[in-house]
C-alpha positions in Angstrom: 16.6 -43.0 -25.5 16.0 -39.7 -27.6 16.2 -42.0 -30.6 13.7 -44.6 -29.8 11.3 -41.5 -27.9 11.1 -40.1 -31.8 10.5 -43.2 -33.7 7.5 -43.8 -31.2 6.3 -40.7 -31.6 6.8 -40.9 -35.6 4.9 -43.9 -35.1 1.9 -42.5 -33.1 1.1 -39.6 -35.9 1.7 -42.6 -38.7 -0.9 -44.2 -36.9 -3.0 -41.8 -36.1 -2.9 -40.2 -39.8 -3.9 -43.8 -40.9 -6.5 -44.2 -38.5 -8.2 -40.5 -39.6 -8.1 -41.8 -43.4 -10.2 -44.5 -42.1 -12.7 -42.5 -40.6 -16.1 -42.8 -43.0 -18.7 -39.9 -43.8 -21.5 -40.0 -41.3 -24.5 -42.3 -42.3 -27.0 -39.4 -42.0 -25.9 -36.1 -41.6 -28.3 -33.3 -40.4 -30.9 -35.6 -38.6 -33.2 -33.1 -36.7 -34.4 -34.0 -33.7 -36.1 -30.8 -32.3 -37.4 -27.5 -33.8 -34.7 -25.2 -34.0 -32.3 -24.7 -36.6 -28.8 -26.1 -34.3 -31.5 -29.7 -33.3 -29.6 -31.7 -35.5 -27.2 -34.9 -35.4 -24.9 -36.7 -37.5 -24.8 -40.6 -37.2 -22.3 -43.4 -38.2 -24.1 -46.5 -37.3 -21.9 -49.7 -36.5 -22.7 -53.0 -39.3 -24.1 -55.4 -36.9 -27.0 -58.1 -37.4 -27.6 -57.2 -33.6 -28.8 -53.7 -32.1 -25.5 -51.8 -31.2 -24.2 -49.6 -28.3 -23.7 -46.1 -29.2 -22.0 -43.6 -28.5 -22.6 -39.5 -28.3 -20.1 -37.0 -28.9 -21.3 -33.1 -27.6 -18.8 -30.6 -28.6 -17.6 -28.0 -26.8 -17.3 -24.1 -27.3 -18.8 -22.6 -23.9 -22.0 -22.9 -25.5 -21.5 -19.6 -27.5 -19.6 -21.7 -30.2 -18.6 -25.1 -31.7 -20.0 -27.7 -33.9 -20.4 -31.3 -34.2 -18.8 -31.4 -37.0 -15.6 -31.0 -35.6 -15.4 -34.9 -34.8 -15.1 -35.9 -38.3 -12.2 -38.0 -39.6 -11.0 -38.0 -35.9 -9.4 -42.3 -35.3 -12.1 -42.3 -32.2 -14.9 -42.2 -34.3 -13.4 -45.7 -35.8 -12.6 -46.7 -32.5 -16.0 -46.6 -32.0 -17.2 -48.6 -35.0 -14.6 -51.2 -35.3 -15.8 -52.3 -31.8 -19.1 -52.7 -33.0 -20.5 -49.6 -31.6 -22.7 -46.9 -33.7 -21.5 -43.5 -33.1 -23.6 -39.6 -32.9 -22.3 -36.1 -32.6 -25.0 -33.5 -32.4 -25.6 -29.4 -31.9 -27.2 -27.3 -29.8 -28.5 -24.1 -29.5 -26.2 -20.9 -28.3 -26.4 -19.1 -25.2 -27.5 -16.0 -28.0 -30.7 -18.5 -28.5 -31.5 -20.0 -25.2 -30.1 -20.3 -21.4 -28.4 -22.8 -20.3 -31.1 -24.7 -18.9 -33.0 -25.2 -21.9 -29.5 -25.9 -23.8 -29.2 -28.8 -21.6 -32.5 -29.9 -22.4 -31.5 -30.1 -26.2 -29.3 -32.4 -25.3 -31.6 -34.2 -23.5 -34.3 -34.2 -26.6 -31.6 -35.7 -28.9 -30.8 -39.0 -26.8 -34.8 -39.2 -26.6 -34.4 -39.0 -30.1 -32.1 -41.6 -30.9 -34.2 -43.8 -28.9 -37.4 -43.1 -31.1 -34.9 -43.8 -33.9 -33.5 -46.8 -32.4 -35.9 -50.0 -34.2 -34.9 -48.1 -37.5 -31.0 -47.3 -37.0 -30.4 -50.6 -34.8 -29.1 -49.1 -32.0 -29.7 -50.9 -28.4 -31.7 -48.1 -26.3 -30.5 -49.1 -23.1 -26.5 -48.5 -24.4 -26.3 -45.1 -25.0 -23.3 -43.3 -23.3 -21.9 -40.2 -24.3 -18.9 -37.6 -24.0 -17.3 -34.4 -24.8 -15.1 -31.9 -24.5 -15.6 -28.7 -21.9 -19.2 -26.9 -22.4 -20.1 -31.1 -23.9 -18.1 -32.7 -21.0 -20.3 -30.7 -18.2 -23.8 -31.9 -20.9 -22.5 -35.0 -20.6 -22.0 -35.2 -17.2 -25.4 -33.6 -16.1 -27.3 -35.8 -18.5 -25.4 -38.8 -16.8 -26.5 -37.1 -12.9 -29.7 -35.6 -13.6 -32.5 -37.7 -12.8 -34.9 -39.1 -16.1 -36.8 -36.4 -17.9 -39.1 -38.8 -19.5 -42.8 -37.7 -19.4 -44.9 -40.5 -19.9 -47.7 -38.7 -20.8 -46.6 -36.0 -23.1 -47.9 -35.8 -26.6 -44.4 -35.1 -28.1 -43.4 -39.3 -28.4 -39.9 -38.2 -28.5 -40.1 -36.6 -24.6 -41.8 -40.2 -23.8 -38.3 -41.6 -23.9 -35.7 -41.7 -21.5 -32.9 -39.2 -21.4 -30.8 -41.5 -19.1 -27.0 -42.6 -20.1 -25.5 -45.9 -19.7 -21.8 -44.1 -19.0 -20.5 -40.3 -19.7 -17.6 -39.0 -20.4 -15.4 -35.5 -19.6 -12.6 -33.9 -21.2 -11.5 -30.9 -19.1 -15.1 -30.3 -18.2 -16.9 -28.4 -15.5 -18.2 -29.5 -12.3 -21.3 -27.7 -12.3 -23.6 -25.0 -13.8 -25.1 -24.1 -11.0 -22.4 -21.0 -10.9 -23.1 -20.6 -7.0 -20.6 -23.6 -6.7 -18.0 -22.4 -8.3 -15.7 -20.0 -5.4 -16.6 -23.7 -3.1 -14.5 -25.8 -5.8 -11.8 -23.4 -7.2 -11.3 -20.3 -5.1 -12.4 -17.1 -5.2 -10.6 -16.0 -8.4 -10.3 -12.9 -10.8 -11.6 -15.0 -13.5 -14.9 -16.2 -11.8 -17.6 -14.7 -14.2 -19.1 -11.0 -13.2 -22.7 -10.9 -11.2 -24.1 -9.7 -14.7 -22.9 -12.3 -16.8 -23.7 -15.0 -14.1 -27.5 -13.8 -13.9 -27.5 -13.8 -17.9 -26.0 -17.1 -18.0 -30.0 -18.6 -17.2 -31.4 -15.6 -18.7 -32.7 -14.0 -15.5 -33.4 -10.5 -15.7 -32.1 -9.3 -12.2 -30.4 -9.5 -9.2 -34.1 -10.0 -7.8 -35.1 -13.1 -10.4 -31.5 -15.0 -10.2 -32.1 -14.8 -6.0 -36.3 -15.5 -6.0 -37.0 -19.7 -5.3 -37.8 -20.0 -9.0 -34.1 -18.7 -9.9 -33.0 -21.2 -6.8 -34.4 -23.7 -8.7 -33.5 -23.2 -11.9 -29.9 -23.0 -10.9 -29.8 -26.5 -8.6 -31.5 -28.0 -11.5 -28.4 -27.2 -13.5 -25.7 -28.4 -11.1 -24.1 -31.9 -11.9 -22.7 -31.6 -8.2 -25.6 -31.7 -6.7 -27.8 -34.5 -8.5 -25.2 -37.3 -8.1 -26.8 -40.6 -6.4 -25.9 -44.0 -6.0 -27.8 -45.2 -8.7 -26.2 -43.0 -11.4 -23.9 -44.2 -14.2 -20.0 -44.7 -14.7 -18.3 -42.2 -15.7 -14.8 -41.3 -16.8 -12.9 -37.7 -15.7 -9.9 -36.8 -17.8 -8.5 -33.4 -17.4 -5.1 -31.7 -19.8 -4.6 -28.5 -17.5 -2.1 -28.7 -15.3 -3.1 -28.1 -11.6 -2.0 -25.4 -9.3 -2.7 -21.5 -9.3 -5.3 -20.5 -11.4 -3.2 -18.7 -14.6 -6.1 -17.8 -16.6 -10.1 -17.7 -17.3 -9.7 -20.9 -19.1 -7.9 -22.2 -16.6 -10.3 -21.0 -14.2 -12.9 -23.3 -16.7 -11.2 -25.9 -16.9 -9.3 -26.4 -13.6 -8.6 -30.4 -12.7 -10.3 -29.5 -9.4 -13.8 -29.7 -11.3 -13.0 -33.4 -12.0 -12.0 -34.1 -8.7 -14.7 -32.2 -7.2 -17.2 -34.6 -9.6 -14.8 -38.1 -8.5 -15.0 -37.0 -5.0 -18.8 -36.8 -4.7 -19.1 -40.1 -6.9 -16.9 -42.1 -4.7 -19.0 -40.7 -1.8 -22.4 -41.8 -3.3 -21.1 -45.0 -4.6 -20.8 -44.1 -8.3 -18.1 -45.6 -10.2 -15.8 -42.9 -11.6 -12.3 -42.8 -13.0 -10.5 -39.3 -12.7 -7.4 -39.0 -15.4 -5.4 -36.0 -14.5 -2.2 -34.2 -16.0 -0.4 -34.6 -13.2 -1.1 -38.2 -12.7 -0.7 -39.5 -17.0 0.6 -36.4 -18.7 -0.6 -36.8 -22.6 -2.0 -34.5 -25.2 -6.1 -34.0 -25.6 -6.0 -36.6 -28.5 -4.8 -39.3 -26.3 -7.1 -38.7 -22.9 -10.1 -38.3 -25.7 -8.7 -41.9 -26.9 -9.1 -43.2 -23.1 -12.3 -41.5 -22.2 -14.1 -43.4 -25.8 -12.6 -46.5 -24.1 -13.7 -46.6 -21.0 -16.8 -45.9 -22.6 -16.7 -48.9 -24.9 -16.4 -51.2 -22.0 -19.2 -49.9 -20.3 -22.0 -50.1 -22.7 -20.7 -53.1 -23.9 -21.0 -54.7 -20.9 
């Protein structure tokens, strides 16, 4: 049993290295797709004489770090375009730059992007999903939850477009940013952030701001929790932390009881959603990355 348990897993990194030699540069690299300096995209687009799917990688870092660079030569990437399905990774700005709110919303502005770019890169607008890990599983998620930014009427043609998703994805993502959510999900906990950081978190200024029915406002707007509905998209929940007592603040981040929180309220609205926990399929970060891009593929091939 040891014997064969090694030659499989031999054969998993044989593969695995093969499948990352594979991986092709980007087709454009650098693509901006809003003002500031982090609004820009990379994008391998699938060879197809028909409009593809595609799908968006955000990566994570707690929105203080990170880049999308970080998916290059990675097998999923070729997962993606052996199936015939273009695939993105794009920044954002930092919380030094922006609060979360407006960070959010550069996600948003880059799938309205793609879709101004989708006649020219032929990519199928209505079969965009998109994943990612942590601070870019939460995006995903409240892209997927959040009802369609699209302004009809704006003079900026890229906010014309539609920011909804055909599916999302999350690796060992959040529940919600609305941070007032958190001690209902996981506790109260040592790790939960201080009042001070919390408030700075949207850039409010005081106690006074965060609790006013702007602040209110501002911080419902950011909760994937509380925008789920029954017409939302599928989406795919896969979690590496082990359950249990709370060890640590990324623990505390990353906790499997945000993804069941998330499952929970999509089974109760009638939203398809597939939870993947340690406890249930123990395997490494590659391998649930490998199932979420999958899951995905189905879906906006459909």
């Amino acid at each position: 049993m040891m014997r064969f348990t090694i030659l499989l897993a031999l054969l998993v990194a044989t593969t695995t290295s093969c499948l990352a030699a594979d991986v092709p540069p980007p087709t454009f690299v650098d693509v901006a797709y809003g003002p500031h300096e982090r609004n820009v995209l990379d994008v391998w687009l699938a060879k197809s004489d028909r409009p593809t799917p595609l799908v968006v990688f955000i990566h994570g870092g707690g929105f203080v770090n990170g880049d999308k660079a970080s998916i290059r030569g990675k097998p999923v990437v070729t997962q993606c375009l052996d199936a015939g399905v273009s695939f993105a990774s794009l920044n954002y700005r930092f919380r030094e730059h922006a609060p979360i709110q407006d960070i959010l919303r550069d996600a948003a502005r880059a799938i309205q992007f793609i879709r101004t770019k989708a006649p020219e890169w032929n990519i199928d607008p209505a079969k965009i999903a998109s994943y990612g890990g942590s601070a870019g599983a939460g995006t995903s998620l409240w892209l997927a939850f959040h009802d369609d930014l699209a302004d009809p009427n704006s003079p900026d043609p890229v906010l014309r477009q539609s920011t909804r998703l055909a599916a999302a994805g999350s690796l060992n993502g959040q529940a919600t940013y609305d941070l007032r959510e958190w001690e209902p999900i996981l506790g109260k906990s040592e790790f939960q952030r201080p009042q001070q950081e919390a408030i700075g978190f949207y850039g409010f200024k005081s106690v006074a701001e965060a609790e006013s029915p702007e602040g209110d406002r501002v911080m419902k707007d950011c909760s994937m929790l509380g925008q789920i509905t029954p017409d939302d998209p599928p989406v795919i929940l896969a979690c590496a932390q082990p359950g249990g007592e709370i060890t640590d603040r990324s623990h505390y981040l990353h906790h499997p009881k945000h993804s069941t929180a998330v499952g929970d309220r999509c089974k109760a609205a009638g939203v398809t959603a597939r939870v993947i926990a340690q406890d249930e399929d123990p395997h490494d970060r590659s391998e649930f990355e490998k199932s979420v891009v999958g899951f995905l593929l189905v879906e906006v091939k459909r």
